[in-house]
C-alpha positions in Angstrom: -6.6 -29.0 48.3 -5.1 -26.2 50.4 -5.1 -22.4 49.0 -2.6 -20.1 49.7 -4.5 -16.7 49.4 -3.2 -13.1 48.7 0.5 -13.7 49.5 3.1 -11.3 47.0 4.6 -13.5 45.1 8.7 -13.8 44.5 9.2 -16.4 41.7 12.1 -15.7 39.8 12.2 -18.7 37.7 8.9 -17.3 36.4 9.9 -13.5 36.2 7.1 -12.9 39.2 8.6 -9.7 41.1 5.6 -9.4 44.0 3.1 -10.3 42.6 -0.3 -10.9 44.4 -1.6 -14.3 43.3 -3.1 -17.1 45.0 -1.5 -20.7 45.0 -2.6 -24.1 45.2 -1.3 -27.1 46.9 -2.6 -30.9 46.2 -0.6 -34.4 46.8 2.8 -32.4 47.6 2.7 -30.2 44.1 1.6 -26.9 43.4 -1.3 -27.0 40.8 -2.6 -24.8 39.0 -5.7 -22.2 39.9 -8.8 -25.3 39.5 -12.3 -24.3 38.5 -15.1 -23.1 40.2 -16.8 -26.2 41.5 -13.1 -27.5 43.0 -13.0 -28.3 46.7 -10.5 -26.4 48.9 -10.1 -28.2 51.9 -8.2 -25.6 53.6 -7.5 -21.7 52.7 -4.6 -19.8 54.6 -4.9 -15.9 54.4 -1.5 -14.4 53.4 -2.5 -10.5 52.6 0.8 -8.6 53.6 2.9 -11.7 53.6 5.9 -12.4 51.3 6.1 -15.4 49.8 9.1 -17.3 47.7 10.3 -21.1 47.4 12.3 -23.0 50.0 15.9 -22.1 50.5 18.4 -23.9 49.1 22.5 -23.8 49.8 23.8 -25.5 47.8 27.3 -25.7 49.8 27.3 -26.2 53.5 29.0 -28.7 55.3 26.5 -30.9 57.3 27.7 -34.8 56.7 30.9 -36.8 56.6 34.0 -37.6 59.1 35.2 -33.8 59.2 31.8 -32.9 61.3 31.8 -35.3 63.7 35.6 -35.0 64.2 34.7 -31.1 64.5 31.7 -31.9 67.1 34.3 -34.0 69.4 37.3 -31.7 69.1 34.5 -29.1 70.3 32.5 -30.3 73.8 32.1 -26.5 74.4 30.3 -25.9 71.3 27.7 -28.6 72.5 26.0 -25.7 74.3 21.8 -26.7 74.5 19.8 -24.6 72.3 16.3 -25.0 72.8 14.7 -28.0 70.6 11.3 -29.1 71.3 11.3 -32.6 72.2 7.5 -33.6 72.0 5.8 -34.8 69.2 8.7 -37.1 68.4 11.3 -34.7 67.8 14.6 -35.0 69.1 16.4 -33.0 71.4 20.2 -31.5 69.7 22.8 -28.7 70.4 26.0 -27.5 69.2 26.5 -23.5 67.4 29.2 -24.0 64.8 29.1 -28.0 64.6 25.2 -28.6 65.5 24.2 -31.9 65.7 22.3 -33.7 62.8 19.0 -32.8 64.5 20.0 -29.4 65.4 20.6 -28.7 61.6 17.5 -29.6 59.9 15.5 -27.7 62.5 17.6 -24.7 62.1 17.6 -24.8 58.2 14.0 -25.4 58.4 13.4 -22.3 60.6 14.9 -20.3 58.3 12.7 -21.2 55.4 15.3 -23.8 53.7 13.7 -27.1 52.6 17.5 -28.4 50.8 21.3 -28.5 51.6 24.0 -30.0 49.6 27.3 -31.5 51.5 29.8 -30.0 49.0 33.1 -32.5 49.8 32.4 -36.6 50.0 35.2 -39.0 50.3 34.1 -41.7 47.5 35.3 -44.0 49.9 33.4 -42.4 53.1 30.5 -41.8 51.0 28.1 -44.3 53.3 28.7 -43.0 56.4 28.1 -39.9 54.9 24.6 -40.2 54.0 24.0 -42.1 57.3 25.0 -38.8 58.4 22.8 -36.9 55.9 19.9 -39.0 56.1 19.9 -38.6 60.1 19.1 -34.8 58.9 15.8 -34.3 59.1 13.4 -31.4 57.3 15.9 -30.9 54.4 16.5 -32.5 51.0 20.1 -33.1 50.6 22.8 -34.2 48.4 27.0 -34.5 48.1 29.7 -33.3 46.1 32.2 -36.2 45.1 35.8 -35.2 46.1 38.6 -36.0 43.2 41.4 -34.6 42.3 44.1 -36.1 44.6 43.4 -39.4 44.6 45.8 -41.7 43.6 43.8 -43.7 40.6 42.9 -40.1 39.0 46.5 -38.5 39.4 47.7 -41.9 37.5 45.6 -41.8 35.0 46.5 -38.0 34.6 50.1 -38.6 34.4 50.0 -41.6 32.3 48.4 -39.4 29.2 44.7 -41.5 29.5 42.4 -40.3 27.2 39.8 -38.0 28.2 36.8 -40.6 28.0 38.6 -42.9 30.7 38.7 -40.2 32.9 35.2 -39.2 31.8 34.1 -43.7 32.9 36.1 -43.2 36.1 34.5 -39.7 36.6 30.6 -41.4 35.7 31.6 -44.7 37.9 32.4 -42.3 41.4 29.4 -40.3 40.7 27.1 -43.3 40.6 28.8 -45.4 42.8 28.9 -43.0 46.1 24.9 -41.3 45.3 26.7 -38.3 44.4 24.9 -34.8 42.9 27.9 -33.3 41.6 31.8 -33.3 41.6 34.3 -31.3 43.6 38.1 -30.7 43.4 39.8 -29.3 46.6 43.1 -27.7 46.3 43.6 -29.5 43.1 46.4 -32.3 43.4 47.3 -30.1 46.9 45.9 -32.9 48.5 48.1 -34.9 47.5 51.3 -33.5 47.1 50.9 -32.1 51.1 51.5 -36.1 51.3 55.1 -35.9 49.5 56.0 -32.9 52.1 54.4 -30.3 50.0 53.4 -26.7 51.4 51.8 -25.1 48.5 50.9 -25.7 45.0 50.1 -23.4 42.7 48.2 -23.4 39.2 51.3 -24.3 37.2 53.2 -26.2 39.8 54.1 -30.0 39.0 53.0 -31.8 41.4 56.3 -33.4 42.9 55.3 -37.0 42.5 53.2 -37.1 39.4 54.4 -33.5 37.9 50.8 -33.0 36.4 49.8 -29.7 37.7 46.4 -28.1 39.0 45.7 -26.6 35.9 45.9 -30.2 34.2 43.3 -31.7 37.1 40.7 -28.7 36.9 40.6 -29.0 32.9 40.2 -32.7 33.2 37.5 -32.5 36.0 35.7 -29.9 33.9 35.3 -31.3 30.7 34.6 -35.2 32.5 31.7 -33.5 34.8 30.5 -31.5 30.8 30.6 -34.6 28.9 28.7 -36.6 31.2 26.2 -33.9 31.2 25.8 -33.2 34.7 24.0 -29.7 35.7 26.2 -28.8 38.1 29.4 -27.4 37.1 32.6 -28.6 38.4 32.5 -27.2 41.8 36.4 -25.9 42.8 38.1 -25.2 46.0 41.1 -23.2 43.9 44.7 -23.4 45.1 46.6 -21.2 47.9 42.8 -20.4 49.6 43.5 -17.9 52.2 47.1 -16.5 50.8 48.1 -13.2 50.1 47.9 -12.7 46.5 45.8 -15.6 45.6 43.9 -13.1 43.2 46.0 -14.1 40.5 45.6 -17.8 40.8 41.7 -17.6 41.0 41.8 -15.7 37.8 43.8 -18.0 36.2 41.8 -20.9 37.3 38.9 -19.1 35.7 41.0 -18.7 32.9 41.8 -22.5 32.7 38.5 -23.4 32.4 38.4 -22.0 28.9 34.8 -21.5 28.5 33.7 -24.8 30.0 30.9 -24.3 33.5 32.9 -24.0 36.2 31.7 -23.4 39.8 34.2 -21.4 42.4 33.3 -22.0 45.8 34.0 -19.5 48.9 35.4 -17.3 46.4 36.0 -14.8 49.2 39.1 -16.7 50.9 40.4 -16.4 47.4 40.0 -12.6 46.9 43.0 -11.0 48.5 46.3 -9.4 47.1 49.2 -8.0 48.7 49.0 -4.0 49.1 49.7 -1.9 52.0 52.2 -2.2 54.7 50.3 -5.3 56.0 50.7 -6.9 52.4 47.0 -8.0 52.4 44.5 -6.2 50.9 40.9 -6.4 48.3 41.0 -7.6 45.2 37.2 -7.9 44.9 37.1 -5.4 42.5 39.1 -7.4 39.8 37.4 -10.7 40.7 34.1 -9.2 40.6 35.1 -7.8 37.3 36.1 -11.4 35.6 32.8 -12.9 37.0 31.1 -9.9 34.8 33.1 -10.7 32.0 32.7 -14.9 32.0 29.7 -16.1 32.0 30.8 -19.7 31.8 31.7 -19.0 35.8 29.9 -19.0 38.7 30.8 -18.6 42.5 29.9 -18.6 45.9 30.6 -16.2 49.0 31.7 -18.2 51.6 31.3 -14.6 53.7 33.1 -14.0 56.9 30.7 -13.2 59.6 32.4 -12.4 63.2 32.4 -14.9 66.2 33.4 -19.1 67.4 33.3 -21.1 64.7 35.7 -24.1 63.6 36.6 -24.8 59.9 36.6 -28.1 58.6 37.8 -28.9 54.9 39.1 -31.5 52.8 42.6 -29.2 51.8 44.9 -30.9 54.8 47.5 -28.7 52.9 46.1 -25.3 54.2 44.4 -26.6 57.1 48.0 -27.9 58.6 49.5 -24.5 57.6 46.5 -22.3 59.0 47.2 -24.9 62.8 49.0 -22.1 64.5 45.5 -20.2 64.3 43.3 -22.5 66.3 41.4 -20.8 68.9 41.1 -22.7 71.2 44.2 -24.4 70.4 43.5 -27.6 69.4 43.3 -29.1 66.2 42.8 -32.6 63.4 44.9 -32.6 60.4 45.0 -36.5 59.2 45.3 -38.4 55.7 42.9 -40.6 54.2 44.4 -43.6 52.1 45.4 -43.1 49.0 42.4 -40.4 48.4 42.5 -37.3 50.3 42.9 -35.7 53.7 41.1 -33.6 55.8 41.4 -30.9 58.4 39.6 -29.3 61.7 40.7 -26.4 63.2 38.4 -24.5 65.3 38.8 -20.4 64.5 37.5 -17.4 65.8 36.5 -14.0 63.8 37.3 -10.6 65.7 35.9 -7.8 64.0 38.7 -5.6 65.9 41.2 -7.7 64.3 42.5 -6.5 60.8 42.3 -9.7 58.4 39.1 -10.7 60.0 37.5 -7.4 59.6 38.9 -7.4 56.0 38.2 -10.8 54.7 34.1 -9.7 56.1 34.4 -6.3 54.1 36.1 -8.6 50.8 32.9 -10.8 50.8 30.6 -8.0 51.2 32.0 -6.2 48.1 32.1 -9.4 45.7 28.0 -9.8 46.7 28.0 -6.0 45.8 30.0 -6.0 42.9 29.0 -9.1 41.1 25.9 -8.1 38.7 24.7 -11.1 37.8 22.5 -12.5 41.1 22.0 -16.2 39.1 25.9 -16.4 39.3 26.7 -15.3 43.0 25.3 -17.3 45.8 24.8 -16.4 49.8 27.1 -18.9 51.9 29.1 -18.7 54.5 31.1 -21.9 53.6 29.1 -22.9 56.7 30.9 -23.7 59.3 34.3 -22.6 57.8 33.1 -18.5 57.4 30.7 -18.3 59.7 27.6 -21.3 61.0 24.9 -21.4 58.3 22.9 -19.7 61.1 23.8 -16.5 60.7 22.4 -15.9 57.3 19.4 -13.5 58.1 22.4 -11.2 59.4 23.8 -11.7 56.5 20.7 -11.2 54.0 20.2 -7.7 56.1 24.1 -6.4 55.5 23.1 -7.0 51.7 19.9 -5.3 51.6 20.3 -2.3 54.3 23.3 0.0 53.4 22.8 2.1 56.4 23.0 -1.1 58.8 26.2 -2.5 56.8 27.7 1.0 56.9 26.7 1.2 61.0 29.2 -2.3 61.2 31.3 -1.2 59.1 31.9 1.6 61.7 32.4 -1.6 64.0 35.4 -2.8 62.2 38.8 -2.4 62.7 39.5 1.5 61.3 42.2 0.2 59.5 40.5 -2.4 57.3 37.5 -0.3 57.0 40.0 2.3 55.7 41.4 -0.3 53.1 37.9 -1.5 51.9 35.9 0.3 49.5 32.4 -0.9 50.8 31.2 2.3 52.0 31.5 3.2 48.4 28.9 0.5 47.2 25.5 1.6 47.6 23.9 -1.1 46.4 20.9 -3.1 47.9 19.7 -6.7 47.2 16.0 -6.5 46.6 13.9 -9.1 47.8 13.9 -10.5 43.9 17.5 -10.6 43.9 17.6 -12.6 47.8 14.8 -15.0 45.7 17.4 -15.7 43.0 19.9 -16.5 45.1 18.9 -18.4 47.5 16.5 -20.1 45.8 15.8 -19.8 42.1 19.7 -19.7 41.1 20.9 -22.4 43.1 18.3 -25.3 42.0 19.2 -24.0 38.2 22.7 -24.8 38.9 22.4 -28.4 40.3 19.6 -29.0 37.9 16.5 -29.0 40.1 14.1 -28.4 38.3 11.5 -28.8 40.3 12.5 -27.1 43.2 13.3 -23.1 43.8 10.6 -22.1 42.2 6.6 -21.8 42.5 5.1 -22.9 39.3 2.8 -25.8 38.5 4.1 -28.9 38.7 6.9 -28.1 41.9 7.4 -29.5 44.9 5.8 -27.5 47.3 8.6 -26.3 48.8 6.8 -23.1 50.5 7.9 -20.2 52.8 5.8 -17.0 54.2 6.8 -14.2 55.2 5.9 -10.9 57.3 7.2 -8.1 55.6 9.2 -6.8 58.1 12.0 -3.6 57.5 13.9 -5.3 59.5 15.0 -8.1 57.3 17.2 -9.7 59.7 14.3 -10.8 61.8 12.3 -11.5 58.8 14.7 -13.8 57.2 15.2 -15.9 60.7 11.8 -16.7 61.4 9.6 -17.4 59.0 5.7 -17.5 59.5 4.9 -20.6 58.0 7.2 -23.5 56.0 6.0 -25.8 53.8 7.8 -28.8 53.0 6.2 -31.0 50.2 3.1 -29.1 50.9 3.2 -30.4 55.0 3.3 -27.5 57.0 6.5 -28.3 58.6 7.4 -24.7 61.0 5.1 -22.1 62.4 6.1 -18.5 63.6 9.6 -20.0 63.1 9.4 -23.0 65.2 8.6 -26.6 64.1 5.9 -28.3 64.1 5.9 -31.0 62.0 9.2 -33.3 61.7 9.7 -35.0 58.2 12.3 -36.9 56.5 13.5 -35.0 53.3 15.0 -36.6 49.8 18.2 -37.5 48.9 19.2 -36.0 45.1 21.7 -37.8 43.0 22.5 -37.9 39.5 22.9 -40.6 37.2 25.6 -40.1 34.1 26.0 -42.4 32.0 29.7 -43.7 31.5 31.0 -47.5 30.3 31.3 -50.0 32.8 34.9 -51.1 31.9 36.4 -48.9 33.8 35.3 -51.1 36.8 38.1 -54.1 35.8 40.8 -51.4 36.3 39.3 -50.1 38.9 39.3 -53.1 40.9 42.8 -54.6 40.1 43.9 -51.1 41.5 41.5 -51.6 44.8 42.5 -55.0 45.6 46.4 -54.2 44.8 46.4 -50.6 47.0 43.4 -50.2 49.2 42.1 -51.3 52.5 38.5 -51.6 51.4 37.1 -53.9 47.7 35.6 -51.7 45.1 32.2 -53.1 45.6 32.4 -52.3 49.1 32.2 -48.3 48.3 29.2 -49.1 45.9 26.4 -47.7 47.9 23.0 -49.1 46.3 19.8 -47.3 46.0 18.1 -49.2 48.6 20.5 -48.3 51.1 20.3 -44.8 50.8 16.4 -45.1 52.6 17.7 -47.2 54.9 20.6 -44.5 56.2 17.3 -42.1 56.8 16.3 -40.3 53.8 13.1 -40.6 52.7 13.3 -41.0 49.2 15.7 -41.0 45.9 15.5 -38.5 43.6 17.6 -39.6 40.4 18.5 -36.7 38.1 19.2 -38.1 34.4 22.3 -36.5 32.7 22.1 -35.0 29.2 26.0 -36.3 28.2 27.8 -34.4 25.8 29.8 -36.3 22.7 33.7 -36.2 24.2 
């Protein structure tokens, strides 16, 4: 048994706001406190040290075609950071598309022992967790992508009934290993296919003439029925246009009451004031997140610097083309499914949008009250490479460094934005809750996020250092399933992590309509995108973890 001694204790879950406790580690769990004749094998001495759960991000894009599309579009990015290569490990680079390798270390040095892949192709689903499971340190899991696929969008159209969709919804989930489901641009996708540029909420689509507003409400009450924890998770439409305030409101709207889940909610915060026509509308979006609790977002915060963005929404992606710095860029289609886009980007603080969309995702992290419904991404790599979250945890909790880059900025933007108004500061409670204890509530993880008996122990340290930057980015000890797996914010220890999926419930029917439609449209057999449980340790993960869903009566 190893004992963690005298470490302050930030357990959310648990209401434990730095508290001094010891905790005990046996088989992988944290147990609880044994009696006086118990043998401790080990003790570790953490006076002075903070001490919380792993990280968790529960959206950052680490598996499927659009990354290693991204790492070949990008040679220079391939730069070689310094990966031990002893002891087994393998050597990786890359800054805004790291290799597989590259990731897990760099999650794990930051203290986060899980990631979740937030847009799988149903159809690309195994080479996507070949691709996760090459990941090592990190539990992970996927986001299904519907919403513009063909089958769905008929099924929409035709009038189905809601519990077909619910089958078809429960069939993708299980059949591709996902965690969750996502919608991207709803029925954008698709209708950038029939020459479309934009679609908004209450647009009919120009094939199927179903609108957004038709997919998220179906989506959301399948993914509630079938009782899965996460919400449905939604990429709204017109990301990144002037004005698009009004269409994420109304997409909250839509939901009407059911959990939704509104993902880099920043490029989806902007309105049209000022001679430049783009402006904040963080205030008002913040304000509706206050209001609904049924709703919760992530960032996706702008952080300054290379980077590329990849994303399912071809739609935006081909419009956003003439951006690409350097100037070369993927926009392709994917069967009768999706699409997907990579253009590489590049954040100038000097430059007026850029400086503005950082200031817009400050002040929605600021505004929003509630930390169990706001959570820290940068939509990694699309805002900003999931490595530059320690910068990001210090803008949050040190106004006087946030206000020193704000003075950075383009004067203009910095003019426009109202963050020098916002004096608020993230405690290290509040950083606990969102980075750990909020997100594994969300997907349903129950046993991870948190520190009490009976979890995973999923364990980082600490030194309490006012610089929070530098305490956030290297971590003095990680424990991953109680193995020490990084020391002094290196690693030490290279493990395989889990794979977490859930497991609706749904009839099985929907399979003979299912494949009629495969055989008569697609290139690949229905049973071909099955992806069994025994394959998912084979692509490199190093367990299942099923998650049973409590389905709702449709």
């Amino acid at each position: 048994m190893l004992r963690l001694k005298n470490g302050r204790i930030y357990d959310p879950a648990h209401g434990v706001d730095g508290v001094v406790r010891d905790l005990y580690i046996e088989d992988g769990r944290i147990v609880a406190a044994p009696g006086p004749d118990a043998r401790i094998d080990r003790d570790i001495d953490l006076a002075g040290r903070v001490v919380m759960g792993g990280a968790i991000d529960l959206h950052t894009h680490i598996g499927g075609g659009k990354l290693n599309i991204a790492r070949a579009l990008l040679p220079e990015d391939h730069r070689q950071d310094p990966v031990p290569t002893s002891g087994g490990m393998h050597a990786g680079c890359g800054h805004a598309a790291p290799s597989t390798w590259t990731t897990g270390y760099r999650y794990a040095e930051m203290g986060y022992t899980a990631c979740f892949e937030p847009a799988m192709q149903p159809t690309n689903a195994r080479h996507t967790h070949l691709e996760m499971g090459d990941i090592p340190m990190v539990d992970k899991g996927a986001y299904a992508m519907l919403g513009s696929d063909d089958f769905f969008l008929r099924m929409l159209a035709s009038g189905a009934d809601q519990r077909l969709i619910n089958d078809y919804v429960g069939w993708t989930l299980d059949a591709s290993q996902a965690m969750a489901i996502k919608v991207v641009n709803p029925g954008g996708i698709s209708a950038f296919k029939f020459n479309a540029r934009s679609l908004d909420l209450d647009e009919a689509h120009p094939y199927y003439r179903v609108t957004p507003r038709q997919v998220v409400q179906a989506l959301a009450r399948a993914v509630h029925d079938l009782g899965v924890a996460h919400p449905l998770h939604v990429h709204a439409s017109n990301l990144g246009v002037p004005g698009n305030a009004d269409t994420t409101l109304a997409t909250m709207a839509a939901a009407e009451g059911l959990p939704i889940h509104l993902t880099h909610i920043q490029f989806h915060s902007y309105g049209t004031e000022g001679e430049r026509k783009f402006s904040s509308e963080a205030e008002r979006i913040a304000d509706a997140l206050n209001r609904m609790s049924n709703v919760s977002a992530d960032v996706g915060q702008v952080l300054f610097g290379q980077t590329v963005t990849v994303s399912g929404d071809s739609m935006k992606q081909y419009g956003n083309h003439r951006h690409a710095s350097p100037d070369k860029w993927v926009v392709m289609d994917i069967e009768c499914d999706a699409g997907c886009g990579v253009v590489p980007f590049k954040y100038r603080d000097k430059n007026f949008v850029n400086a503005l969309q950082w200031a817009i995702g400050l002040e929605l992290f600021l505004r929003v009250n509630d930390p169990w419904r706001i959570f820290l991404t940068t939509d990694h790599p699309n805002g900003a490479p999931f490595t530059s979250y320690p910068h990001l945890i210090r803008l949050l909790m040190d106004k006087r460094f946030r206000d020193s880059k704000l003075d950075e900025i383009n004067a203009e933007a910095a003019a426009h934005s109202q963050l020098r108004s916002l004096d608020r500061e993230y405690s290290l409670y509040e950083i606990a809750i969102m980075t750990r204890a909020a997100p594994a509530r969300s997907l349903g993880l129950t046993d991870r996020g948190h520190l009490g008996e009976g979890a995973a122990a999923d364990i980082v340290v600490y030194r309490d250092d006012a610089d929070r930057e530098a305490m956030f980015a290297k971590p003095e000890y990680v424990f991953k399933d109680g193995q020490l797996i990084v020391r002094d914010g290196k690693v030490v220890n290279v493990v395989n992590g889990a794979l977490h999926v859930v497991k609706p419930e749904y009839d099985k029917g929907i399979e003979k309509p299912l494949k009629d439609y495969f055989d008569r449209y697609m290139t690949v057999r229905m049973e071909h995108v099955r992806v069994s449980d025994d394959e998912i340790c084979t692509c490199g993960a190093s367990k299942l973890i099923p998650h049973v869903c409590k389905g709702r009566a449709a």
